[in-house]
Each structure stands twice: as structure tokens, then as C-alpha cells.
C-alpha positions as CSV (number, residue, x, y, z in Angstrom):
1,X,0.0,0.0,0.0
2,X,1.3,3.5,-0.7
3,X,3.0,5.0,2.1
4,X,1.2,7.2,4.7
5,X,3.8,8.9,6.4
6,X,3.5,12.7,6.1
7,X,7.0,13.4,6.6
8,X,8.2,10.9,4.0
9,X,5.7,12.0,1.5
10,X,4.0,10.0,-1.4
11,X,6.6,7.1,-3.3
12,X,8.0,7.4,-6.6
13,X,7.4,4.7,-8.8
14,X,9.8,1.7,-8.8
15,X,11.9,1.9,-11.3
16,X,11.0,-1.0,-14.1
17,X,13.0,-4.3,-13.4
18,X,12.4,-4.7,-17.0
19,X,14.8,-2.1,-18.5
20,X,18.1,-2.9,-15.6
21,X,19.8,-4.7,-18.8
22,X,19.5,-1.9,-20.7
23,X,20.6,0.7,-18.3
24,X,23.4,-1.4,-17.6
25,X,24.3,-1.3,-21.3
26,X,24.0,2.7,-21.6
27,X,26.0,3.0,-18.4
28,X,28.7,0.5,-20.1
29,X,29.0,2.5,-23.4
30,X,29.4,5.9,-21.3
31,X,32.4,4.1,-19.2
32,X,33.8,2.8,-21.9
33,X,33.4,6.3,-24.0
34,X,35.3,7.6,-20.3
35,X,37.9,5.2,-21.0
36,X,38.9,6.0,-24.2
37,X,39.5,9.6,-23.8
38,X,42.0,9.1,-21.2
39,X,44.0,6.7,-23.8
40,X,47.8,8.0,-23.7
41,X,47.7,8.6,-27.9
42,X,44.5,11.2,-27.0
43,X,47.2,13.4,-25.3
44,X,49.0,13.9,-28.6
45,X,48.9,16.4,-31.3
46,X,47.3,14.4,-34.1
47,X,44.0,14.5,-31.7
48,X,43.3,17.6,-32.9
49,X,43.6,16.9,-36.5
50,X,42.2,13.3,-36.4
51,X,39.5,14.0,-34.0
52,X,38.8,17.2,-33.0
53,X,38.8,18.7,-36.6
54,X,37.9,15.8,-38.6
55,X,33.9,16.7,-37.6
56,X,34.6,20.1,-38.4
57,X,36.0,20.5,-41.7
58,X,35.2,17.1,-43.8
59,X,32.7,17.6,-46.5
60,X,30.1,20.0,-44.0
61,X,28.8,22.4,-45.9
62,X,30.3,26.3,-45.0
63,X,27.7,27.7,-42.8
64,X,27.5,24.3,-40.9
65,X,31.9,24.1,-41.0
66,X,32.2,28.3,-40.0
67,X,30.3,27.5,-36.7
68,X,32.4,23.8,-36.1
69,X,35.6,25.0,-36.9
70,X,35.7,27.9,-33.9
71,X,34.2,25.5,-31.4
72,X,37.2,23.1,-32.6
73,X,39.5,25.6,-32.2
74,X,38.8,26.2,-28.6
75,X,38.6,23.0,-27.9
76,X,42.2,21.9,-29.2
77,X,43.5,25.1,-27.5
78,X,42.3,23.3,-24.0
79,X,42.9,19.6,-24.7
80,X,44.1,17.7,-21.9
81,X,41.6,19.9,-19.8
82,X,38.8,18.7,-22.0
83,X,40.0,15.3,-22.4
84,X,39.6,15.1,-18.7
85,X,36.8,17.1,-18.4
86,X,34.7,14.9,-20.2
87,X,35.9,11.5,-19.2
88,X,34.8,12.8,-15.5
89,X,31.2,13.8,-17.2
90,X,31.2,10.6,-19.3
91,X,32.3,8.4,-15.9
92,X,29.8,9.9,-13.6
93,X,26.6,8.9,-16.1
94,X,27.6,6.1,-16.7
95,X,28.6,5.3,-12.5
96,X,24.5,7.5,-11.9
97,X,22.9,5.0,-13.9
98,X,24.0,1.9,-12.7
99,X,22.8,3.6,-8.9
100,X,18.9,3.2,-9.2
101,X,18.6,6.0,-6.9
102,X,20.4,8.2,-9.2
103,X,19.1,6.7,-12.4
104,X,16.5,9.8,-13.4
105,X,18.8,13.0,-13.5
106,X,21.8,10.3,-15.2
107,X,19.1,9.6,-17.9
108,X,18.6,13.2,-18.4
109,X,22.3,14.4,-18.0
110,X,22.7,11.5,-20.7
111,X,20.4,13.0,-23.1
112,X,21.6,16.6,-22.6
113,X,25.5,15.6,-22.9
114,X,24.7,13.3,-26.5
115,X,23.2,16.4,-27.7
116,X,26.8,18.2,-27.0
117,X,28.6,15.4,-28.0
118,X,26.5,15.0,-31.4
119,X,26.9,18.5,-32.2
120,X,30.4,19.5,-30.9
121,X,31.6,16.0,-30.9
122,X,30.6,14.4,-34.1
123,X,29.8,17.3,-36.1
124,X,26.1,15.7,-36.7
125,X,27.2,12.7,-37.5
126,X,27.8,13.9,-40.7
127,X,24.2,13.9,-41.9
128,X,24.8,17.5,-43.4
129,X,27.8,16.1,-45.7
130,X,26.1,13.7,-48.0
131,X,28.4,11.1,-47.3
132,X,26.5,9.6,-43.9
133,X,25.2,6.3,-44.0
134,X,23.7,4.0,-40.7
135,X,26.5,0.9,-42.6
136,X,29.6,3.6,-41.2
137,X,27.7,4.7,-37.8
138,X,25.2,7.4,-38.8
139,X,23.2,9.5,-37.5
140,X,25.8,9.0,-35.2
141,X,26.7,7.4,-31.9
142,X,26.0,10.2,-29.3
143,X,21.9,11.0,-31.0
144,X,21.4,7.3,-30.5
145,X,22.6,7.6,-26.7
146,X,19.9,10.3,-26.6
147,X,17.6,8.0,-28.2
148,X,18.2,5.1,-25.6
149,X,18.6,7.6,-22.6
150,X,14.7,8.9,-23.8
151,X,13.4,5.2,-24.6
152,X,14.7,4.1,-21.0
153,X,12.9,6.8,-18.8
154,X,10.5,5.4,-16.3
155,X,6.7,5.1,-17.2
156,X,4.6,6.3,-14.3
157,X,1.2,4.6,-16.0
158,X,0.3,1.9,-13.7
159,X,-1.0,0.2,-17.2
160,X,2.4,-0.2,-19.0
161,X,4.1,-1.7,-14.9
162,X,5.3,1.7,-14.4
163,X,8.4,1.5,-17.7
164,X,8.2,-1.8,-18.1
165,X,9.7,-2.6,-21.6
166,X,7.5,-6.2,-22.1
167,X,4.6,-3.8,-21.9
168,X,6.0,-0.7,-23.9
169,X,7.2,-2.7,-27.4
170,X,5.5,0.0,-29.7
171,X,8.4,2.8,-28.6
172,X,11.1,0.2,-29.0
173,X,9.9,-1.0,-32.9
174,X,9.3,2.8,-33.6
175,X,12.8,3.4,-33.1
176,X,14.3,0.3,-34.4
177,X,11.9,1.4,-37.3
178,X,13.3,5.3,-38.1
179,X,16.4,3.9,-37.6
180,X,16.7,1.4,-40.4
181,X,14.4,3.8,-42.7
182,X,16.4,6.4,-42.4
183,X,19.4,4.1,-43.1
184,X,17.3,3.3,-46.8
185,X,17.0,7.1,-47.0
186,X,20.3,7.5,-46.3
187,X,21.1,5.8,-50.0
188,X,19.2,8.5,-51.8
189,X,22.3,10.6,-53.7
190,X,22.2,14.9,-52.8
191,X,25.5,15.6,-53.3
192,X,27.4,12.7,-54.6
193,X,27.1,9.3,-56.7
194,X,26.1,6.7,-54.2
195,X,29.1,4.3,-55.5
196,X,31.5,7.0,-54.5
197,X,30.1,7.7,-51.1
198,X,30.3,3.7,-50.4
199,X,34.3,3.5,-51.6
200,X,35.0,7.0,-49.4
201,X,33.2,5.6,-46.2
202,X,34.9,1.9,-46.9
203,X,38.4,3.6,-47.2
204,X,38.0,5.5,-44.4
205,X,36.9,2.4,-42.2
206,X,39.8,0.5,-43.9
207,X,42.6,3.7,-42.6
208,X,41.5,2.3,-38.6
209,X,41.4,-1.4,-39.3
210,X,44.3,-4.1,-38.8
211,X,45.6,-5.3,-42.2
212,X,43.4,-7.9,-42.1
213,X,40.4,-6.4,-42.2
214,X,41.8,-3.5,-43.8
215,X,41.7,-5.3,-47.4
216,X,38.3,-6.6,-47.0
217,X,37.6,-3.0,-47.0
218,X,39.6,-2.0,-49.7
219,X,38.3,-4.6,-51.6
220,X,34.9,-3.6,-51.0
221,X,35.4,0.2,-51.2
222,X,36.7,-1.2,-55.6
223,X,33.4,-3.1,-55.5
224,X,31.6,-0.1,-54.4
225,X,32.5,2.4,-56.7
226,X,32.3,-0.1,-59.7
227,X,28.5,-1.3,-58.5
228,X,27.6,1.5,-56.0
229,X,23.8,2.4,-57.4
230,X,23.3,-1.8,-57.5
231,X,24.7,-2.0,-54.4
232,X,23.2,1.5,-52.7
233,X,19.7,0.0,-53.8
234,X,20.2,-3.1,-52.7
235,X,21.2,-2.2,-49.5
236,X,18.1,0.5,-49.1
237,X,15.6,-2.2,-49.9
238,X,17.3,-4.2,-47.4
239,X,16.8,-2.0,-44.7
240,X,13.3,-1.4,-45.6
241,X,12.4,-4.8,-45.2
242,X,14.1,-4.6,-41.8
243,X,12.0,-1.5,-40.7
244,X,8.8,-3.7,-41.8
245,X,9.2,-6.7,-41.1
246,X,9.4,-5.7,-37.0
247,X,5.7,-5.0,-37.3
248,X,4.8,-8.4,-38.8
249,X,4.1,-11.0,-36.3
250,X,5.4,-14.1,-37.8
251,X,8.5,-11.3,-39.0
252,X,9.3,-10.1,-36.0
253,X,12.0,-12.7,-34.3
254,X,13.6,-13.2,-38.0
255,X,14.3,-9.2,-39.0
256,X,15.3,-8.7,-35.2
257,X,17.9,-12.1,-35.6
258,X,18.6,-10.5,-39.4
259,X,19.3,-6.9,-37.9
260,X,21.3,-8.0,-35.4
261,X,24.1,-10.0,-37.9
262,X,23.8,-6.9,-40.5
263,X,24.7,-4.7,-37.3
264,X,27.6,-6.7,-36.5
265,X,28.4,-6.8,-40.0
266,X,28.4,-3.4,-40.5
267,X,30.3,-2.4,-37.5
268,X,33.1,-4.9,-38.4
269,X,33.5,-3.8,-41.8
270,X,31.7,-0.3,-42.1
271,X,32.3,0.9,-38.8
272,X,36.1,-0.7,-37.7
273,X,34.4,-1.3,-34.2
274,X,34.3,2.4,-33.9
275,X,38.1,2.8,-34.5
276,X,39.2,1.3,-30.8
277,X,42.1,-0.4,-32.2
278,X,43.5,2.8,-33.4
279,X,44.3,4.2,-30.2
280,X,42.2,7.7,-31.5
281,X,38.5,6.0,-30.7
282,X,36.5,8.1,-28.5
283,X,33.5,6.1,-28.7
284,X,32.8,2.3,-30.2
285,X,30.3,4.0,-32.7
286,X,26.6,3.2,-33.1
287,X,26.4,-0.7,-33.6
288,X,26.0,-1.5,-30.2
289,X,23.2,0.9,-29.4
290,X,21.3,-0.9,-32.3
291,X,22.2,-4.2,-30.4
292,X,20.6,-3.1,-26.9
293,X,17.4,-2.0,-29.3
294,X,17.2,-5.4,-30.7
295,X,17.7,-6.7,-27.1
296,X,14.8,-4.6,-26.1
297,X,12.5,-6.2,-29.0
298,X,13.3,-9.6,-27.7
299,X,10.2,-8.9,-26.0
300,X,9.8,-8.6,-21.9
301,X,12.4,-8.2,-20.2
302,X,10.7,-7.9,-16.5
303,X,9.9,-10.5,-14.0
304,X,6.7,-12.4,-14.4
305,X,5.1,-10.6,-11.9
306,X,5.5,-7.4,-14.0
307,X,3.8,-8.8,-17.1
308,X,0.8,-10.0,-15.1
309,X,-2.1,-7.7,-13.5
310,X,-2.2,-8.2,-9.9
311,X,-4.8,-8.3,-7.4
312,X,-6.1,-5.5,-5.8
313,X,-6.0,-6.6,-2.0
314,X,-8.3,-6.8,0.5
315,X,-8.1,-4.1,3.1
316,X,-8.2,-6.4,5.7
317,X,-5.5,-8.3,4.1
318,X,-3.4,-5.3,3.6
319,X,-3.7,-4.2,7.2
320,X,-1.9,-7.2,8.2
């Protein structure tokens, strides 16, 4: 029964048992992120060029580029103090969200810091250049922490178990949804040929991968721009069917198990595991956000007392 003590005041909801896994995850990605800023190669000169700049000045269009580039600026003028600045901010959401007393203001300071990071960070994810696609981490890691961050805040309608996700699947396929349509949109040429866009983004995957995997992307980035509309299309109607196929029943466990090994796939080959090899990573990219949505779409996640209506109780009963 809900509390009567004056003093302590009516109970927030419990926070949904169901979505623990997924904060988990979110808090993991922001620890990780923490981590790889303090890397000792992120203390170096090239981090300005590499990282700092690189969202800046490549391929955004002037206006977008005028703005960037003085924010990049100040930043490389006070590295090491940001470097440390943010793996502190980065560390403490990801440390408030495992602490379910602290879970609330981490999910918003999560949401307000991806926007900083998407904009400051990641320069959009690119989405202004013509050369983003989801296959090489667009829209862009830090907009799908946001994403997450939004999708995870706790439900207070006693119909849904107060957040649970088994009861709340119709956010979860929206977003896995826009995010694979917008990957098919993503294909549609504004500024350049679609082939050339797929060799650029696979020889710029290639530039942070061992040698290994570094031909395979070579050797893809020549298939690319020999077959890019072929492949482009191909590709767009693939996603499609993905974005669909989540809403179909008898569809649903195959485009989730489908989604998941084109995810992988893309953040092997497209994404070079976000570039944590390289020693200049700052983040693992935005595969394994898509992962902890497809995790999510599983289906419920909460205890089976969560996914069952209970009993109202007897007052006598609840006296006792």
C-alpha cells in the first residue's frame, strides 16, 4: 500500500526491473566512452587533427563548417583539460545509472550531454555532408545515446508496470523502425554518386582497421564504386524490409535475428568497431546501441510478476 507517512511524502514509482539490462548497457557504453579519452595517444597532437577537426572541416557544408571549426578551435587550445573534463562527465553517467537512486537525472544528464557530443563532438554525425550512411555509424553514436537515454525513462502509467519494456514494445519497434528507414533514405544521392560515397566511407573504415580487415575494405570500397547504385539499392531495400518486417508478427523474431548479424556486419566492416584499435576512438560508434534495441525487441524483459495484473487486496489483508 502507498505510504502514509506525512513526513516521507508519497513514493516514486519503482523503477522498471524490465529495462536494468538496458541501463546497464548505456551506463557500459558511457564508461567505456570515459575510457577511451583518457587513452595516452589522445594526449597527442594528431587528436586535434584526427578527432577534434575531422567533424569540423570534412565535406560540411560552409555555414555548418564556419560554426564547427571555432568550437574546434577552442577545444584543441584546452585539450588535456577537455580530455579530462569529459571523461569525468562521461564516468559519472555512466557510474549515476548503474545507482537506481540516481538513475532519473543520469538519464537526463545522458540525453543533454549526447546532444553536446552529437553536435560538438561528431559534427552531426555527418548527416549535413552527403556522405552519412547508418552501414559507417550514422546518424551517429552520441543522437542514439539520446535515443536510448529517452526510450529508458520510467513510465509512471500503472498500465504499462510503471516502464516496463515487455509492456512498452511499440516505442522500441518505432525506433528500431526510423532507424533502419532512415538508413534506406540515407542511400538517396544529394551531393554525390552513391558508389563514391560507399568507396569514401569503406576507405575511411579501412585507414583504422588491422591489415586484415583493412583489405576486405579495400576490396569492398573497388566493388563499391564499380557497382555502388546496385549496391546502394540493394542495401536500401534491405533496410526497408528490416524496418517492416518488426511490425509483422510471424516477421518479427527473423528481421530482429537479421538486424542483429547486418549490425555486427556493419560495425566490423563499415564501422572498424568504432576505430578502438587505433588508439584515436572516443566512442565504439553506433552498432552496439542498435544491439541493446534489438535486445529490447526480444520482448519482456521484467519478471513475471511485472507482465501479469495483480490483485487489488483486500483491506483487511493489507492491514496485516
Amino acid at each position: 500500500m502507498p505510504s502514509s507517512d506525512p513526513v516521507a511524502g508519497p513514493r516514486r514509482p519503482p523503477l522498471p526491473v524490465g529495462n536494468a539490462a538496458l541501463r546497464w548497457g548505456l551506463a557500459a557504453l558511457w564508461i567505456v566512452d570515459a575510457a577511451l579519452q583518457l587513452q595516452p595517444s589522445m594526449f597527442t597532437r594528431s587528436v586535434a587533427g584526427n578527432v577534434i577537426y575531422n567533424a569540423a572541416l570534412m565535406y560540411q557544408p560552409g555555414w555548418l563548417e564556419r560554426f564547427l571549426y571555432s568550437a574546434a578551435s577552442l577545444e584543441a587550445s584546452h585539450l588535456h583539460l577537455l580530455l579530462l573534463a569529459i571523461a569525468a562527465i562521461q564516468l559519472s553517467l555512466g557510474v549515476g545509472l548503474l545507482i537506481p537512486a540516481t538513475v532519473r537525472p543520469a538519464l537526463v544528464g545522458s540525453m543533454a550531454w549526447a546532444l553536446v557530443v552529437w553536435v560538438f563532438g561528431q559534427g552531426l554525425g555527418f548527416m549535413a555532408t552527403g556522405t552519412a550512411m547508418i552501414e559507417f555509424g550514422a546518424p551517429g553514436s552520441a543522437i542514439l545515446y539520446l535515443t536510448l537515454a529517452a526510450l529508458l525513462w520510467p513510465s509512471t502509467a500503472p498500465s504499462v508496470g510503471a516502464g516496463a519494456i515487455g509492456h512498452d514494445q511499440t516505442r522500441w519497434r518505432s525506433a528500431w523502425s526510423a532507424f533502419w528507414v532512415l538508413g534506406a533514405l540515407l542511400h538517396i544521392p544529394f551531393r554525390y554518386p552513391p558508389g563514391a560515397v560507399l568507396a569514401y566511407n569503406f576507405q575511411t573504415a579501412a585507414q583504422l582497421q588491422p591489415p586484415v580487415l583493412a583489405h576486405l575494405d579495400y576490396q569492398w570500397a573497388r566493388f563499391a564504386y564499380a557497382h555502388g547504385l546496385g549496391l546502394s539499392l540493394a542495401l536500401a531495400v534491405w533496410e526497408l524490409g528490416l524496418a517492416t518486417a518488426v511490425w509483422i508478427p510471424h516477421l518479427r523474431r527473423p528481421a530482429i535475428i537479421v538486424g542483429v548479424i547486418s549490425t555486427i556486419g556493419f560495425w566490423v566492416f563499415g564501422q572498424a568497431l568504432g576505430g578502438v584499435l587505433s588508439g584515436l576512438s572516443t566512442d565504439p560508434n553506433s552498432a552496439p546501441v542498435v544491439l541493446l534495441m534489438a535486445f529490447a525487441l526480444r520482448g519482456p524483459l521484467s519478471s513475471s510478476q511485472d507482465q501479469r495484473p495483480r490483485r487489488a487486496e483486500h483491506p483487511a489483508l493489507a492491514a496485516k
